[in-house]
C-alpha positions as CSV (number, residue, x, y, z in Angstrom):
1,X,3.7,-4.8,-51.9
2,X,1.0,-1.8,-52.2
3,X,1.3,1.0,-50.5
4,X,-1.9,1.9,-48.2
5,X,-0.3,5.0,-46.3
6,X,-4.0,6.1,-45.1
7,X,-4.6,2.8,-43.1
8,X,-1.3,3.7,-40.7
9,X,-1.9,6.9,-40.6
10,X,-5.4,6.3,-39.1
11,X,-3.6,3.3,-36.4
12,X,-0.7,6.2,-35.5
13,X,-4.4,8.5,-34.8
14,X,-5.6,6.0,-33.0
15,X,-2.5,4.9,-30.9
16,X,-2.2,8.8,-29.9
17,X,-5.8,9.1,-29.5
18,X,-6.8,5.8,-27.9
19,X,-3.3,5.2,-26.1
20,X,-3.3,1.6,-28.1
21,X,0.2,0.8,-29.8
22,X,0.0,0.4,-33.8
23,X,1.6,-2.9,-33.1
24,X,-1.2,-4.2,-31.4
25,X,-3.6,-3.1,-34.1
26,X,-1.9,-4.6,-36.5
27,X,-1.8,-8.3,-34.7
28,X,-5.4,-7.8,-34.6
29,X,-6.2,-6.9,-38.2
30,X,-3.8,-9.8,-39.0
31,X,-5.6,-11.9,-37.1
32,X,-9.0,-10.5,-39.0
33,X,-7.7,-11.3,-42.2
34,X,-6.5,-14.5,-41.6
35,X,-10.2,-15.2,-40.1
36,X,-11.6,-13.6,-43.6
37,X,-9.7,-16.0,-45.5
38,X,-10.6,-18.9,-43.7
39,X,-14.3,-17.8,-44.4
40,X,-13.8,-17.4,-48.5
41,X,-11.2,-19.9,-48.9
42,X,-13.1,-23.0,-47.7
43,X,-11.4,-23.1,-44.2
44,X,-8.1,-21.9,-45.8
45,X,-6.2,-19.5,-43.7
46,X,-2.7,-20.3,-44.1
47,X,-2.2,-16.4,-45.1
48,X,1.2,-14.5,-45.3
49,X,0.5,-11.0,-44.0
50,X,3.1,-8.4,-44.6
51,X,2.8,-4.8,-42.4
52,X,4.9,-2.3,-42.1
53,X,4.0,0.8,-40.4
54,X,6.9,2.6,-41.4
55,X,7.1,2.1,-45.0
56,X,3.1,2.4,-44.9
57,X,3.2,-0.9,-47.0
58,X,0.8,-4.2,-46.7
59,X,0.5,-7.4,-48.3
60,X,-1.3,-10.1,-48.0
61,X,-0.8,-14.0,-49.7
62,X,-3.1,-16.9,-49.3
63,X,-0.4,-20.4,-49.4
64,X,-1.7,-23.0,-51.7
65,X,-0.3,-26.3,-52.5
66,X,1.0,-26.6,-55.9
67,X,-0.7,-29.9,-57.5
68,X,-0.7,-31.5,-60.6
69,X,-4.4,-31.5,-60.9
70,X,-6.4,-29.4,-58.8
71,X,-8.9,-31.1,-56.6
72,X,-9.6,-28.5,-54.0
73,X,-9.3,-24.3,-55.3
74,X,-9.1,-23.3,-51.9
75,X,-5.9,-25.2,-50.9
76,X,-4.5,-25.7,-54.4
77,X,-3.1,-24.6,-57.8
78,X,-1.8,-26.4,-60.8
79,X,1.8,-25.7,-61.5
80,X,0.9,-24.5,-64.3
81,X,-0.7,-21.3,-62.5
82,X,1.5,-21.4,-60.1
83,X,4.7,-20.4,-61.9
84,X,3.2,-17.7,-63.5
85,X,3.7,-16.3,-60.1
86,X,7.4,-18.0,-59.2
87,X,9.5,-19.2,-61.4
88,X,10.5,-21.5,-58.4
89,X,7.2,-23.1,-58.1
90,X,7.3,-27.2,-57.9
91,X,5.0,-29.8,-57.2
92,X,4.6,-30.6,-54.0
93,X,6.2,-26.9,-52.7
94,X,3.6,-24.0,-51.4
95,X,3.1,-20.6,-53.5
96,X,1.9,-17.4,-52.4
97,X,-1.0,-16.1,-53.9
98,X,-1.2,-11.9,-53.9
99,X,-4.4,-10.9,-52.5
100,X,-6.5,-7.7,-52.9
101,X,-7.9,-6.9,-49.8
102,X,-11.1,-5.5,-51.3
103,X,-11.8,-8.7,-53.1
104,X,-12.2,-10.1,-49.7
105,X,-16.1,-8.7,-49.9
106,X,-18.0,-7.7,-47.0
107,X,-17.7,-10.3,-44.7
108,X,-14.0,-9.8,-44.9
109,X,-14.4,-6.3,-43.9
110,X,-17.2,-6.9,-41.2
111,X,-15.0,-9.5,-39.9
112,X,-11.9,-7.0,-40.2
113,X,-14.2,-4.2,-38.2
114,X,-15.3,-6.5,-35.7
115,X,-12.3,-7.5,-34.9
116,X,-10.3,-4.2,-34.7
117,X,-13.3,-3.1,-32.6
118,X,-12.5,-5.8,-30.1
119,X,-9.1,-5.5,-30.4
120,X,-9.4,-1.8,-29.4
121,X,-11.3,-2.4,-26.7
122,X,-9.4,-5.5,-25.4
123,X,-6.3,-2.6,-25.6
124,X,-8.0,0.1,-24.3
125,X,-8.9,-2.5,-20.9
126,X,-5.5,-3.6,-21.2
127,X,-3.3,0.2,-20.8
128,X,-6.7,0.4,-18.1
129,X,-5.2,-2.4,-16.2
130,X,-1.8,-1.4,-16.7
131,X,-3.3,2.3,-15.1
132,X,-4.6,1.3,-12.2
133,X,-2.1,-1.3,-11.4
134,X,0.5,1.3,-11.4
135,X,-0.9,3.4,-8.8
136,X,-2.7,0.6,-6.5
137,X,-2.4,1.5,-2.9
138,X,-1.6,4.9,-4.0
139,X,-3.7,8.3,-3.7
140,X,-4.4,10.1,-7.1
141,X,-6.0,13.0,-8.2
142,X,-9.3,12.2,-10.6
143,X,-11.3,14.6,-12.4
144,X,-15.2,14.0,-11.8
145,X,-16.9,13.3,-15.7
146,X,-20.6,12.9,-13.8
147,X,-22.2,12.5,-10.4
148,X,-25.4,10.5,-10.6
149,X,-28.4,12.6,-8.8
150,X,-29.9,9.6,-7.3
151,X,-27.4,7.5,-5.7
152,X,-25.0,10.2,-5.5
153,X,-22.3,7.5,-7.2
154,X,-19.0,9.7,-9.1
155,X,-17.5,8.7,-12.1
156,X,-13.7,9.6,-12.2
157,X,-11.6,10.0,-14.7
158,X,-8.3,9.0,-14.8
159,X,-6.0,9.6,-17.8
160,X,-7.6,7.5,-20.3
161,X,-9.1,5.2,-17.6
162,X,-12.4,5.4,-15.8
163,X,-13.4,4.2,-12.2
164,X,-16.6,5.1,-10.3
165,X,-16.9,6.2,-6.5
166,X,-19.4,5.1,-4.6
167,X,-21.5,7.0,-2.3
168,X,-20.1,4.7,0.3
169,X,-16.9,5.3,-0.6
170,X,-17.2,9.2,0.0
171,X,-16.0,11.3,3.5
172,X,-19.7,12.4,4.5
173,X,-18.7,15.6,4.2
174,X,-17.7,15.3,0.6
175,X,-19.2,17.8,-1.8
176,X,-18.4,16.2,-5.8
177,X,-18.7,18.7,-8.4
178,X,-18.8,17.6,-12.2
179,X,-15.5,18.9,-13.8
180,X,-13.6,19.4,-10.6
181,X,-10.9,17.4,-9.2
182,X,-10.6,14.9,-6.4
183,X,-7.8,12.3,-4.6
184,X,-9.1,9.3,-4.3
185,X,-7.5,6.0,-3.0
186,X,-6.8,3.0,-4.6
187,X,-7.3,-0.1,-2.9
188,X,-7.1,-2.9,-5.6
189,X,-7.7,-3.6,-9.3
190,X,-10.5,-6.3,-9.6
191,X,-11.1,-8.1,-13.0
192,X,-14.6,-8.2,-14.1
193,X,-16.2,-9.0,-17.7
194,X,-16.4,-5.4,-18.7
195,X,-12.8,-5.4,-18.1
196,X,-10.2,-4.1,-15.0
197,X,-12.1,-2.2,-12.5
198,X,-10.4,-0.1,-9.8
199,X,-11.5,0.0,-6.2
200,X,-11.3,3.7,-5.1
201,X,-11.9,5.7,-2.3
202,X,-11.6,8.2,0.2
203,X,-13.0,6.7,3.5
204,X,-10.5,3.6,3.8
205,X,-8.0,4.2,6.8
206,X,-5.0,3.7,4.5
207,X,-6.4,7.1,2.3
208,X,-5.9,8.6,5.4
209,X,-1.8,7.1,5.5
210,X,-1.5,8.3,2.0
211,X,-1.8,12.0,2.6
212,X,0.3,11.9,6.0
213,X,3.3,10.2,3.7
214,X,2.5,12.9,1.4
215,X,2.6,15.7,3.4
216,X,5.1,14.8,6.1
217,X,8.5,14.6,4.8
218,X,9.5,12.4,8.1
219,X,7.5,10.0,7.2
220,X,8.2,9.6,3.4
221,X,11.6,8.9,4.3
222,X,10.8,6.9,6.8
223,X,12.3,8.8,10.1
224,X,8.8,8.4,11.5
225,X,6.9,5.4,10.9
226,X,3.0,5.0,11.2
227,X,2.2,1.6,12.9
228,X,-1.5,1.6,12.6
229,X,-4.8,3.6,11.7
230,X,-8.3,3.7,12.9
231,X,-10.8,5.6,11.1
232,X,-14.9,6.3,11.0
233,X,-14.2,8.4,7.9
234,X,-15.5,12.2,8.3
235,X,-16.0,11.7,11.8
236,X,-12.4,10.4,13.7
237,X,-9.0,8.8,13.3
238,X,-6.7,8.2,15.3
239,X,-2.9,6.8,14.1
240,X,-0.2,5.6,16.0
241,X,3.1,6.9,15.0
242,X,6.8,5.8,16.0
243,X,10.6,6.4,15.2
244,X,13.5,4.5,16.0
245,X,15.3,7.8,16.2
246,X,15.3,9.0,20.2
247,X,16.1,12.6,18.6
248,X,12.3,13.1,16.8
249,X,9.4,14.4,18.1
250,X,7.1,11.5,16.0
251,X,3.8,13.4,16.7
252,X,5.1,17.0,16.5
253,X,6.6,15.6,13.0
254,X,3.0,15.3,11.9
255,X,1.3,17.9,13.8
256,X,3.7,20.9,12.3
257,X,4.4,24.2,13.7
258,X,0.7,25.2,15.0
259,X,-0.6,22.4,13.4
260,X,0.3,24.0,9.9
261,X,0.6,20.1,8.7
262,X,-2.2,18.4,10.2
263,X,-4.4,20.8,8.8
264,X,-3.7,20.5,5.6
265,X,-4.9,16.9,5.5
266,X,-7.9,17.6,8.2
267,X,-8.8,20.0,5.4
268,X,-8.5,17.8,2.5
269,X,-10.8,15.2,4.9
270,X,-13.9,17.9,5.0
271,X,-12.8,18.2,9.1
272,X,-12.4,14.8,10.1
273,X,-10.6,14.7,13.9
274,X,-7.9,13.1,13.6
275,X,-5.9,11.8,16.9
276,X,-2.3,11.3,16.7
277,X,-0.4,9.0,19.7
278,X,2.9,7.7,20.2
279,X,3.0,3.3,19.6
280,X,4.7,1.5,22.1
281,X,5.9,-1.9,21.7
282,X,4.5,-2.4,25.7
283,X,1.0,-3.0,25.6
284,X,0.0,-0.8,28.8
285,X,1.4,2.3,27.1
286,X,0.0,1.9,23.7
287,X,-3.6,1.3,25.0
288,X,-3.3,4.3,27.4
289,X,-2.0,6.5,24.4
290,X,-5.0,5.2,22.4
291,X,-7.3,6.3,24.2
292,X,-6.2,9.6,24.2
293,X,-7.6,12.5,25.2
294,X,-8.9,10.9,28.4
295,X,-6.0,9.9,30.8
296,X,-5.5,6.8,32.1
297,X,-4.5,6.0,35.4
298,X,-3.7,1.7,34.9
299,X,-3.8,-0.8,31.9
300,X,-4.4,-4.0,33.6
301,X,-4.1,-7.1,30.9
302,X,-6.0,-9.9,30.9
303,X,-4.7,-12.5,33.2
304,X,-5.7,-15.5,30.2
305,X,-3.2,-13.6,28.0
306,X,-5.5,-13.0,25.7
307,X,-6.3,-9.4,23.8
308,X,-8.0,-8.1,26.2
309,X,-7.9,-5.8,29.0
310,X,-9.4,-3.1,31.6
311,X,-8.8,0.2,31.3
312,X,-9.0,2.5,34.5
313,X,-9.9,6.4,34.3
314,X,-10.4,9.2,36.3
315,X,-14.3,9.6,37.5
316,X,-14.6,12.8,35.8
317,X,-12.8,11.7,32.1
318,X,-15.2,8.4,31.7
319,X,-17.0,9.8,29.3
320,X,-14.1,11.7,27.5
321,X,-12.8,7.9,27.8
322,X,-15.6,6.1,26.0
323,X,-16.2,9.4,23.6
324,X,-19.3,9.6,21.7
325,X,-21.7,6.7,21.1
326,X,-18.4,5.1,22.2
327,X,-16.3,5.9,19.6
328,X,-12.8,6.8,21.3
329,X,-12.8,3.5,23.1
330,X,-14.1,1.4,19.6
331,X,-11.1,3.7,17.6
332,X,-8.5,2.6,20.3
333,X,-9.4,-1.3,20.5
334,X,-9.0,-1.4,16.7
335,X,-6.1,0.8,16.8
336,X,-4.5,-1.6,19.2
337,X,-6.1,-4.5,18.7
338,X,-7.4,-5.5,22.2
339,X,-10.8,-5.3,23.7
340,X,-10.8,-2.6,26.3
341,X,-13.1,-2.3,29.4
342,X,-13.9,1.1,30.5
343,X,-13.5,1.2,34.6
344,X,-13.4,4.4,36.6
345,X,-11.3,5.0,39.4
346,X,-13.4,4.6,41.7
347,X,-14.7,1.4,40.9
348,X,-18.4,2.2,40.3
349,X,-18.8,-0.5,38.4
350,X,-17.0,-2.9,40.4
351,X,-14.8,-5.8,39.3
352,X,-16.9,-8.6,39.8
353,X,-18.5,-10.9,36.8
354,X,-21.8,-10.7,39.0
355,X,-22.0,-6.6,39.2
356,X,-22.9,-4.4,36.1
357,X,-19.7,-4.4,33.7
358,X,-19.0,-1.3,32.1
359,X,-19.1,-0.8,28.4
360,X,-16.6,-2.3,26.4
361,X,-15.8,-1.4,22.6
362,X,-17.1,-4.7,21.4
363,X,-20.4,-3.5,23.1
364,X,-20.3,-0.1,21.5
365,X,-20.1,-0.7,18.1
């Protein structure tokens, strides 16, 4: 068995390098020489291939058939060759056959390359895949390789891994600078030809959930509980927040001592409003603490039972009610999950079908 201490010492580079175990790479130049044989030995590739890393020793014998007259080189020897390499060696019986690996010629090693090339990269998506599966649903901090100038795409490095973030993906507000770090959310892992692909960002509602559990120690260990988000990323959000303990002040939790916790993530969001309200498991009271700041004076449900409902303010707050291009009353339905009808008290609008009907967040968005 020769010694080829160079070869593992370039795998244990390339596993600290490249993150890819020597293991691996040696299954795959197995696998290379076995394909090498097949292509010099006339199909023959029942090859014994000896590796270890540790003793930095590697061998490699092509099994042939010991015959009493050789029809067929590639899959056989005469006994009479065969025990000048065992003393053991009987008609009938297989023999290894010591190979040089440089007498395998050049399509041995273009087939060897190839196929460590591929096995690298197929290791390289694999500890990828591993990478973003272990952090899925999870923020993490990236550092930005490159932002492209004209569709204003990032790509993010991560570890060893890579992941781009699309413009669409990015708080408005977002100003990405190559070399500089950024958290990023994400969402799922999708398979693709080029290999595992991570779907980040920073605009889904659950990036938003992330930094509260983060930052509020309540709600990492679950004393407060966050029942739902809404978001129009670097605009608005509003979360509902609960806890089964009477004793906690849910919202204060998050909000902080002058809003010292808030802040932090409304910071890290570029500005982004974001409403906190208490959830209720009555409908009337959750939808009146959705729509939050306005107040509301009655919830009235929908009499067919389904998700729907009206909504009556004060004169004066309709407009707080609704919010801008309708967004407090859109945030709230999706916070809640019901349609909400804006009404003010005093019934401008009316109540009949016939009558103008006032704006509704399914009309609104």
């Amino acid at each position: 068995m020769a010694s080829n201490k160079e070869l593992f010492e370039a795998l244990r580079l390339l596993e600290k390098e490249k993150g890819i175990p020597v293991d691996y790479m040696i299954t795959q130049i197995k696998k290379a020489i076995v394909t090498a044989c097949r292509n010099l030995y006339g199909g023959n590739e029942n090859a014994e291939i000896k590796m270890d890393s540790e003793k930095n020793t590697f061998s490699v014998k092509l099994n042939k058939t010991v015959v009493e007259k050789v029809e067929d080189a590639n899959f056989e020897i005469s006994l009479e060759d065969a025990l000048l390499i065992s003393k053991r060696a009987a008609v009938g019986k297989e023999v290894g056959i010591p190979l040089d690996p440089k007498d395998f010629g050049r399509i041995a090693v273009q087939t060897a390359r190839s196929v460590i090339r591929q096995g690298i990269r197929d290791g390289e998506k694999d500890q990828m895949l591993v990478e973003f599966q272990s952090k899925a649903q999870e923020i993490t901090t990236a550092t930005i390789e490159r932002v492209d100038p004209a569709t204003g795409n990032a790509t993010l490095k991560f570890g060893k891994a890579e992941a781009v973030l699309p413009k669409s993906e990015q708080i408005p507000n977002d100003i990405l600078r190559e070399g500089s770090t950024v958290k990023v959310y994400i969402a799922g892992v999708k398979e693709t030809e080029r290999g595992p692909r991570a779907i980040i960002s920073r605009t889904h509602p659950d990036f938003v959930k992330r930094l509260f559990e983060k930052e509020i120690p309540e709600i990492y260990d679950g004393i407060v509980e966050i029942k739902s988000i809404s978001r129009e990323a670097g605009s608005r959000t509003k979360m509902a927040v609960f806890s089964e303990d009477s004793e906690v002040d849910a919202i204060g939790s998050c909000i902080g001592s002058r809003g010292s916790r808030v802040n932090t993530i409304v910071e890290e969001l570029g500005g982004e409003k974001i409403d906190i309200v208490l959830y209720s498991d009555v409908p009337e009271d959750f939808i009146s603490a959705a729509l939050s700041p306005a107040n509301v004076v009655k919830v009235e449900m929908a009499p067919d039972g389904s998700k729907a409902c009206k909504a009556t303010v004060p004169d004066g707050q309709l407009s707080l009610a609704i919010g801008n291009k309708g967004q407090n009353v859109r945030l709230a339905a999706k916070l809640t999950g019901y349609k909400i009808d804006i009404r003010p008290e005093s019934g401008f609008w009316g109540e009949d079908e016939e009558e103008e009907e006032a704006p509704s967040a399914e009309a609104l968005e």
